[in-house]
C-alpha positions as CSV (number, residue, x, y, z in Angstrom):
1,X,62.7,113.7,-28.3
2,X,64.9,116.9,-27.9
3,X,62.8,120.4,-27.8
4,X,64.6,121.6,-30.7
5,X,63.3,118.3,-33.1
6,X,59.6,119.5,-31.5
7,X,59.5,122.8,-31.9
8,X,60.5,122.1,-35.7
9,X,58.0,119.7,-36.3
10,X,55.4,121.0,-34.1
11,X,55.8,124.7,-36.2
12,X,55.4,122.4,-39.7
13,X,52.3,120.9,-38.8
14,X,51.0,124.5,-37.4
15,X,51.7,126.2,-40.8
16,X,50.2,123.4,-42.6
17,X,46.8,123.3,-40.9
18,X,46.7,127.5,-40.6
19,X,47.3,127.0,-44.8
20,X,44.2,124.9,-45.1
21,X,42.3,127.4,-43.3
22,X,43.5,130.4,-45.4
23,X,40.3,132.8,-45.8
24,X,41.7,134.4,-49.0
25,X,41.8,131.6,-50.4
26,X,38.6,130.1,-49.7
27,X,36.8,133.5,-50.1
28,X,37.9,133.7,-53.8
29,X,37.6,130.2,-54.4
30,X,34.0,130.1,-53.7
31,X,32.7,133.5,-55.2
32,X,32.3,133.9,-59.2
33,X,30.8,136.7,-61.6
34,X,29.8,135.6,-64.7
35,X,27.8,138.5,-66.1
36,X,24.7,139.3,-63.6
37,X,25.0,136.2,-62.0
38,X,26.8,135.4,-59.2
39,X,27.8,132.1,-58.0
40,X,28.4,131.5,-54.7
41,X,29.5,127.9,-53.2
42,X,27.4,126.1,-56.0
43,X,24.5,128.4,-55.2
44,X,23.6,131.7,-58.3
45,X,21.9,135.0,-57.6
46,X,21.0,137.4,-59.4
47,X,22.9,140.6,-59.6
48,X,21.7,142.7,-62.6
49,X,23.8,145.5,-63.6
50,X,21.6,148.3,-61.2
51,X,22.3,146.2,-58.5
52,X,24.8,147.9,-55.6
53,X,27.4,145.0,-54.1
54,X,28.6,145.5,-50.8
55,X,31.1,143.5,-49.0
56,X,31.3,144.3,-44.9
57,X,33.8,141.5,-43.3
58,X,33.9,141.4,-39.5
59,X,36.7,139.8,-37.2
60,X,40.3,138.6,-37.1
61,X,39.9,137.1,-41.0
62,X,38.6,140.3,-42.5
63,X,41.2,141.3,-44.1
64,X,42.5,138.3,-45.6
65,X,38.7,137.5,-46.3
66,X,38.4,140.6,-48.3
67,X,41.2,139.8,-50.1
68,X,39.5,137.3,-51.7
69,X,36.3,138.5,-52.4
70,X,38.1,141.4,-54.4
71,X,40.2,138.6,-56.0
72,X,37.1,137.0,-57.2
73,X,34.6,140.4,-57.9
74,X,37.2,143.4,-58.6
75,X,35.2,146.6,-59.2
76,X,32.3,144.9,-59.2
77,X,32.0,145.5,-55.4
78,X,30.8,149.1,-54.9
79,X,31.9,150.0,-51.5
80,X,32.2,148.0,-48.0
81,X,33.5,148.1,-44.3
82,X,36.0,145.7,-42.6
83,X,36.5,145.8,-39.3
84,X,39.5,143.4,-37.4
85,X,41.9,143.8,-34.6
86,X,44.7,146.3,-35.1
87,X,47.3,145.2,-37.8
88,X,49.7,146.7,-39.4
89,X,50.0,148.7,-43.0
90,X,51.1,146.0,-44.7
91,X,48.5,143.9,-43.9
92,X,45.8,145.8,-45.4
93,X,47.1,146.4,-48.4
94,X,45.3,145.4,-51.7
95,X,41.7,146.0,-50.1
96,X,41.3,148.6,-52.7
97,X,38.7,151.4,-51.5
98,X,37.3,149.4,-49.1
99,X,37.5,150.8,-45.4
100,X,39.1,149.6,-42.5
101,X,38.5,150.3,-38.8
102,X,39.9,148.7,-35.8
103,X,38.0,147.5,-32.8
104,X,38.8,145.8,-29.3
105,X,39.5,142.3,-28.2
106,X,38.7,140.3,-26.4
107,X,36.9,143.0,-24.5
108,X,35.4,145.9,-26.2
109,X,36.2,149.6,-25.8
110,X,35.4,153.0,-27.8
111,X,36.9,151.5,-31.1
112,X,34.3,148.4,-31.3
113,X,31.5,150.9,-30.8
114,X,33.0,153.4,-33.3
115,X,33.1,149.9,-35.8
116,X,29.5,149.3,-34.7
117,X,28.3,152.8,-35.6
118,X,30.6,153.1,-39.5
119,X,28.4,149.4,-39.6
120,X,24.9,150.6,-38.9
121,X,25.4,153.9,-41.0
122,X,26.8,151.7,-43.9
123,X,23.7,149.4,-43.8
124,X,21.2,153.1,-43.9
125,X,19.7,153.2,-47.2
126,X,20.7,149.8,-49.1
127,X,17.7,148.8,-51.5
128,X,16.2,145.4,-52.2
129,X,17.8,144.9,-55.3
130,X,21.2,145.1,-53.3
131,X,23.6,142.2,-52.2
132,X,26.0,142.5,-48.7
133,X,28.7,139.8,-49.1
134,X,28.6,139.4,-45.3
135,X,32.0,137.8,-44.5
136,X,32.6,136.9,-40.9
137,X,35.3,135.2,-38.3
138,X,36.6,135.1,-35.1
139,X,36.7,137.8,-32.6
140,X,33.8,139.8,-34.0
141,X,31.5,139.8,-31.1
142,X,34.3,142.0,-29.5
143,X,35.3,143.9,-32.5
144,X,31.9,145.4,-33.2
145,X,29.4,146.8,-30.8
146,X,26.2,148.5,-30.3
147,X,24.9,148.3,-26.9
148,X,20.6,148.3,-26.4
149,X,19.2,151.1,-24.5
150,X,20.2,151.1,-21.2
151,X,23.6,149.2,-21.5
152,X,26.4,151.4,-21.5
153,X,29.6,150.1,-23.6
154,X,31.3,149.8,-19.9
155,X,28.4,147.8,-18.7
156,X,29.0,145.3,-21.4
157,X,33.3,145.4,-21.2
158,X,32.5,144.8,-17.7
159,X,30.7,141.6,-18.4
160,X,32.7,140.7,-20.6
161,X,35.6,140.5,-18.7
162,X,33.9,139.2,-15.7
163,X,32.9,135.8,-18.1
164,X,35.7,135.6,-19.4
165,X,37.8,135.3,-16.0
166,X,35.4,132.6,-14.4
167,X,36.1,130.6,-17.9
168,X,32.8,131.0,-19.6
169,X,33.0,129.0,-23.1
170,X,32.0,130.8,-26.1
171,X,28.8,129.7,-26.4
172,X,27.7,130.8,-22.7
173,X,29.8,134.1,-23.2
174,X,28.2,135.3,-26.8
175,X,24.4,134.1,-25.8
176,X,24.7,136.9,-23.0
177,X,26.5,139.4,-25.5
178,X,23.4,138.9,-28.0
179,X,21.5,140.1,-25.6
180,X,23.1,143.5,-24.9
181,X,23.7,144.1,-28.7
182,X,21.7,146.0,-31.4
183,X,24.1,144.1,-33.9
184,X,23.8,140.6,-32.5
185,X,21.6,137.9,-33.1
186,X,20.6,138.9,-36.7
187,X,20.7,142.5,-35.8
188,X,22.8,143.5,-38.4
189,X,20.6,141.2,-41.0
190,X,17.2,143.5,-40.0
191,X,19.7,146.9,-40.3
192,X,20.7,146.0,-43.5
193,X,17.4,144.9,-44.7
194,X,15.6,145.1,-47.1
195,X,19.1,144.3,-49.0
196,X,19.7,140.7,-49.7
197,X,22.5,139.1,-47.6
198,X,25.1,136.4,-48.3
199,X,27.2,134.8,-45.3
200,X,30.4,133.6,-46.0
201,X,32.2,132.3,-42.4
202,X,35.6,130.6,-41.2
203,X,34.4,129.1,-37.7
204,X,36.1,129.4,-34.3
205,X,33.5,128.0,-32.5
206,X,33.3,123.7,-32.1
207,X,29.9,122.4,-34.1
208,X,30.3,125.7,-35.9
209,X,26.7,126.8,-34.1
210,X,26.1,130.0,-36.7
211,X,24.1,131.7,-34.1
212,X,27.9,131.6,-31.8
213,X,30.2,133.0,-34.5
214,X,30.5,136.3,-33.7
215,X,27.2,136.5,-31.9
216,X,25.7,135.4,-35.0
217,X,25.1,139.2,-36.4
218,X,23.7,138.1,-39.8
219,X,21.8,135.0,-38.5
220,X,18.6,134.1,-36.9
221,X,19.3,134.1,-32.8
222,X,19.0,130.7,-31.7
223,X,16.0,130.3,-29.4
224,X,17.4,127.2,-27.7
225,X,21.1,128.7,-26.5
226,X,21.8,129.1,-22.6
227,X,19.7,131.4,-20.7
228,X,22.1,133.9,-19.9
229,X,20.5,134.4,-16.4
230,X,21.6,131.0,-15.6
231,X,24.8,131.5,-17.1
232,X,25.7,134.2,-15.1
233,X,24.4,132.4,-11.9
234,X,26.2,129.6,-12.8
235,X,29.7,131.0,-13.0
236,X,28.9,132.8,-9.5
237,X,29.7,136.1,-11.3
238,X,25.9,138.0,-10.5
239,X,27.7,140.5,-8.1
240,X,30.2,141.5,-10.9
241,X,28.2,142.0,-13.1
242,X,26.6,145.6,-13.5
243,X,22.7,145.9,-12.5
244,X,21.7,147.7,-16.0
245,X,22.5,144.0,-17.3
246,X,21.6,142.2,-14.9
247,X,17.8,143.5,-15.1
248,X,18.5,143.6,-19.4
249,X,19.2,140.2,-19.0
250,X,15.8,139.0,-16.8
251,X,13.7,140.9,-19.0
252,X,11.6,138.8,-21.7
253,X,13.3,138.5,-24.8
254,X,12.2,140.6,-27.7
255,X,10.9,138.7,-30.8
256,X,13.0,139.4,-33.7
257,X,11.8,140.4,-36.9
258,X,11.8,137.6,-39.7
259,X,15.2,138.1,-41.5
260,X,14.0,137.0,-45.3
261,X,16.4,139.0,-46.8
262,X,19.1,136.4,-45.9
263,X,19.9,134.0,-48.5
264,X,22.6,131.9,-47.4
265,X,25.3,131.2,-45.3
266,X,28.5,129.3,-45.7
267,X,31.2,128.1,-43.2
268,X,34.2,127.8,-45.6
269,X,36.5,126.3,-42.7
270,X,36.1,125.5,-39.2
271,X,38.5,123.2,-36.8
272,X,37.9,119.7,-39.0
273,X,39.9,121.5,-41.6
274,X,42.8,122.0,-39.7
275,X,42.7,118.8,-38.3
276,X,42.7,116.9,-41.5
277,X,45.7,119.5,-42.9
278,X,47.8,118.4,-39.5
279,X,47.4,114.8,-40.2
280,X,48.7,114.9,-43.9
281,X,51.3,116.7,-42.4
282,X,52.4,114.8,-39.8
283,X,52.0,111.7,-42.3
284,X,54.5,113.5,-44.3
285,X,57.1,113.9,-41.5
286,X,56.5,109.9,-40.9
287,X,53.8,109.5,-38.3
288,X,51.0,108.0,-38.1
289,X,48.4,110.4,-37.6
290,X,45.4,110.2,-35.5
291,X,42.6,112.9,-35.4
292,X,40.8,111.9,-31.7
293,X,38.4,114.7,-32.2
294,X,37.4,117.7,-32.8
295,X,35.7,119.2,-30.2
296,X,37.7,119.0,-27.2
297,X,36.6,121.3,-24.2
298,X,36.6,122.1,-21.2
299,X,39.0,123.4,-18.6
300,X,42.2,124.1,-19.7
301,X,44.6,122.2,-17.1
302,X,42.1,119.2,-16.8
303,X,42.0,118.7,-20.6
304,X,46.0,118.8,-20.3
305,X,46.6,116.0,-17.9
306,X,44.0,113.8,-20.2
307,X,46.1,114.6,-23.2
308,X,49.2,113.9,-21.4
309,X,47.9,110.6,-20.5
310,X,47.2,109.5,-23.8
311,X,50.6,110.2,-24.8
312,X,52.1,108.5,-22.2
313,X,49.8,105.3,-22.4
314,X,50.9,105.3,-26.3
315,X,54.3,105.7,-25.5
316,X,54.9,102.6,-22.7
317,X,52.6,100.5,-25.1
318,X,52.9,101.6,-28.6
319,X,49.3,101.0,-29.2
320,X,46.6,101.7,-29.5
321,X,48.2,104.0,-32.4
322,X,51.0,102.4,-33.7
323,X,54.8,104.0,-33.5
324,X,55.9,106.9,-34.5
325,X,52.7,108.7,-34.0
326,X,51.1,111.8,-33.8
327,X,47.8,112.5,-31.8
328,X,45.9,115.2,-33.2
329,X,43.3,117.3,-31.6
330,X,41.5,120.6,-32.1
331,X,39.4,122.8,-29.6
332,X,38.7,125.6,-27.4
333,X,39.2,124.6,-23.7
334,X,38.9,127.4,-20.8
335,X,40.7,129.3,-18.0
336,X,39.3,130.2,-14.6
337,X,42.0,133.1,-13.8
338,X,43.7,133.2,-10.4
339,X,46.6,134.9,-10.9
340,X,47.8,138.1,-12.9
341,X,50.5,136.9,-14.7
342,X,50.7,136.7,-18.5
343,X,49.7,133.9,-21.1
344,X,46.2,131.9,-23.0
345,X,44.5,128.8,-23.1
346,X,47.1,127.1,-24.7
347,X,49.9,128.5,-23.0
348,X,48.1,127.2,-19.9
349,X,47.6,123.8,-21.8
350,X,51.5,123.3,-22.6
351,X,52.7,124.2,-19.0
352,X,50.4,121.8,-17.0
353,X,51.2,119.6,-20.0
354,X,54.6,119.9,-19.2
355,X,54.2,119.0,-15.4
356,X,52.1,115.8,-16.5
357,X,55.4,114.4,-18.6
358,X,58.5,115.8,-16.7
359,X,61.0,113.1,-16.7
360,X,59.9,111.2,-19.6
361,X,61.7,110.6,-23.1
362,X,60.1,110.2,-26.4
363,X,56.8,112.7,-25.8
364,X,56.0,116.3,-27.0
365,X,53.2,118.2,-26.5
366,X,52.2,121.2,-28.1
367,X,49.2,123.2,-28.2
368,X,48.5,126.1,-30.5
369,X,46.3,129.0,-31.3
370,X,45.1,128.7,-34.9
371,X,45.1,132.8,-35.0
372,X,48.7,132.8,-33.3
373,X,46.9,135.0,-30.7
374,X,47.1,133.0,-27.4
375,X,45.3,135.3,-24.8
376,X,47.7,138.0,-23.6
377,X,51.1,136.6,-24.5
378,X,51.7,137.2,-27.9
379,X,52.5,133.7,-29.0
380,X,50.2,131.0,-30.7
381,X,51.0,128.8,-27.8
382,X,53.6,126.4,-26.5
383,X,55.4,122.9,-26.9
384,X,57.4,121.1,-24.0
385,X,58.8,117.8,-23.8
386,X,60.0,115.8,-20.6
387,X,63.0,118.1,-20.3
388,X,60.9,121.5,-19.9
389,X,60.4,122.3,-16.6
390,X,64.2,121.5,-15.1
391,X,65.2,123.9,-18.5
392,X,62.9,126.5,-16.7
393,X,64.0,125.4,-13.8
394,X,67.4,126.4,-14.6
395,X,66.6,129.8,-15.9
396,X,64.7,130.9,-12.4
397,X,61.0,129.6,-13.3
398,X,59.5,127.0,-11.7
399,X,56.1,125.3,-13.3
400,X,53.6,124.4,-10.7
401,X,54.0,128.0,-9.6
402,X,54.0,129.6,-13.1
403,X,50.2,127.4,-13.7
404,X,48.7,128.4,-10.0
405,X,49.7,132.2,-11.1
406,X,48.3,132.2,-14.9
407,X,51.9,132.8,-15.9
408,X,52.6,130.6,-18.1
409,X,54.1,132.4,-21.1
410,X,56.8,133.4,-18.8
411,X,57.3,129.6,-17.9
412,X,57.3,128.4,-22.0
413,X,59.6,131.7,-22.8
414,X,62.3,129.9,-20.2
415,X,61.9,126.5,-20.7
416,X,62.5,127.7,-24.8
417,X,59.0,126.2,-26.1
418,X,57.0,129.4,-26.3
419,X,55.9,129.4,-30.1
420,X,55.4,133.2,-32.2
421,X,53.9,132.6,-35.1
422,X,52.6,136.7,-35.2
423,X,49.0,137.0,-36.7
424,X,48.0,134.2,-38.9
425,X,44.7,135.7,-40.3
426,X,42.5,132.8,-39.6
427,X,41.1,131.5,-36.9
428,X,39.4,127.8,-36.8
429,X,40.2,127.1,-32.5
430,X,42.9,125.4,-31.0
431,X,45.5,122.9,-32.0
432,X,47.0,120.4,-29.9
433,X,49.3,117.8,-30.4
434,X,51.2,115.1,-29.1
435,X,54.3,113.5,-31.3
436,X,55.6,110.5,-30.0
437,X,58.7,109.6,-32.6
């Protein structure tokens, strides 16, 4: 299979699943106003005409998310507050009056805590009678901070970047951030009380755990997530880690207050979706599909070499999924940096991908970011076939070296498989891939 026949198809299936996982789309599709009563996935509330309605959308689908809400509710919504990752003009048009603010990610600075502040000001002085359309996605436990007393926003972008490079998964990473955060773990449900709250949420976490999405700001924290003591032991990170968290972390955990005012929350989309949306695609391109699951994990590299297996068993033996097929996954696998050079997760996936099939015909492997944000190298990811690495070769780059230095956007850029989608506005994981034609 020739790179150019893989990229193609690869890019085809990508678009499809990111399509199924539109938040506009699923926003407005399960929102509707019929006089004071407002349906919401099947669910009515009442919204009499006094009522105030307030829409705040958090993460790298707010904007898109938004959309749809003021598709479905027009001037029905009386003010609100997204806050996303930078984008440009054109991408926030047709928000109306809403506001928009940028924060930081995947490490928070001055902007996130500037979001978190416009957020707790916005929930000051809301009534009982009023209703937040709380709309949340990826990347908000960066986007939006407010650090506890004692935790300095440096304190917690040191941590965060400190997890992060010893390849903490999300679920380790946000049950230490929720406990730095005025706005995490239901802390922005008990601001905005005693206003009646709505969740509407595309997932980028595997199991969709709502306490993990963004730190779960809306949500009851979840009493049985890691201890993030023995995360941070764990990942052998104590020492860089500042001691203002390190004693916030060993103190007792506060009870929460009771967050009644919370009426519901909905995950609209999550990984499943884009795996089914890949496999009617790649039925359509005439494979046979085959969704393995949906939860891979794990370290990055490792996860590779299995996936590469697979599609080298399937291709000496055409079973146990029959010819031509396409092996489907979706996930959120991790890196333990050593090296300063430039790419993601599925960057890294695709290059050590690429070493596990050099030589062989009739294999593809691609793996891609469902936000078409891979990391630092502004690409959703990568595909490479048995051909990539002597391609890369040729233009200067070799890939064993590329993968030990964490350069592995440099690597897919010369071997011609490094895939730029630009932002995709949603964000349901990772999507990997392995077409064997």
């Amino acid at each position: 299979m020739n790179l150019e026949r893989a990229v193609a198809e690869a890019s085809v299936i990508f678009r499809t699943a990111v399509r199924a996982a539109d938040p506009e789309v699923l926003v407005r599709g399960s929102l509707h106003l019929d006089g004071s009563v407002l349906a919401v996935g099947g669910r009515t509330y009442a919204l009499p005409r006094h009522a105030r309605l307030f829409v705040i959308a958090i993460g790298k689908a707010a904007v898109p998310m938004a959309r749809g809400a003021l598709a479905a509710l027009g001037t029905r919504i009386d003010d609100g507050l997204l806050v996303t990752k930078r984008v440009t003009a054109d991408a926030v048009a047709h928000v109306g009056s809403l506001q928009v603010v940028h924060g930081s990610h995947p490490v928070p600075d001055g902007t996130s805590e500037e979001a978190g502040r416009r957020l707790l000001a916005l929930a000051r002085g809301l009534e009982p009678q009023d209703l937040v359309l709380v709309l949340i996605s990826g990347g908000g436990s960066a986007l939006v901070e407010a650090p506890i007393d004692g935790i300095t926003l440096s304190d917690i972008a040191a941590t965060t970047d400190a997890l992060l490079r010893a390849g903490a998964d999300i679920g380790a990473l946000n049950a230490v951030r929720r406990r730095l955060s005025r706005l995490k773990g239901g802390g922005l449900a008990r601001a905005i009380a005693p206003a009646r709250v709505i969740n509407l949420i595309i997932s980028d976490v595997l199991g969709s755990p709502l306490p993990a999405i963004a730190s779960g700001p809306t949500v009851a924290d979840d009493e049985s997530a890691p201890d993030p003591t023995a995360v941070v032991t764990a990942l052998g990170v104590s020492g860089r880690i500042p001691a203002p968290v390190r004693a916030a972390l060993a103190a007792p955990r506060a009870a929460g207050a009771p967050m009644a005012n919370v009426l519901d929350s909905l995950v609209l989309a999550d990984a499943s979706t884009a795996a089914r949306a890949a496999s009617l695609a790649a039925q359509h391109l005439g494979y046979t599909p085959a969704v393995l699951a949906t939860d891979f994990s794990g370290e990055t590299r490792e996860f590779a070499r299995f996936w590469a297996a697979l599609a080298r068993q399937d291709r000496r033996a055409g079973a146990p999924f029959p010819l031509p097929a396409c092996l489907i996954g979706t996930g959120e696998t991790t890196v333990t940096v050593r090296g300063r050079g430039i790419g993601g997760r599925n960057t890294e996936m695709a290059t050590a991908a690429a070493l596990a099939i050099e030589g062989i015909e009739g294999i593809a492997i691609a793996s891609l970011a469902t936000d078409g944000d891979d990391g630092l190298s502004d690409a959703a990811g990568g595909v490479v076939v048995g051909s990539s690495l002597a391609r890369a070769r040729d233009a200067g780059v070799h890939g064993q070296a590329a993968l030990d230095a964490n350069d592995t956007a440099r690597f897919l850029a010369a071997a011609g498989g490094l895939l730029v989608t630009g932002p995709t506005g949603t964000n349901v994981n990772d999507l990997y891939l392995a077409l064997l034609p």
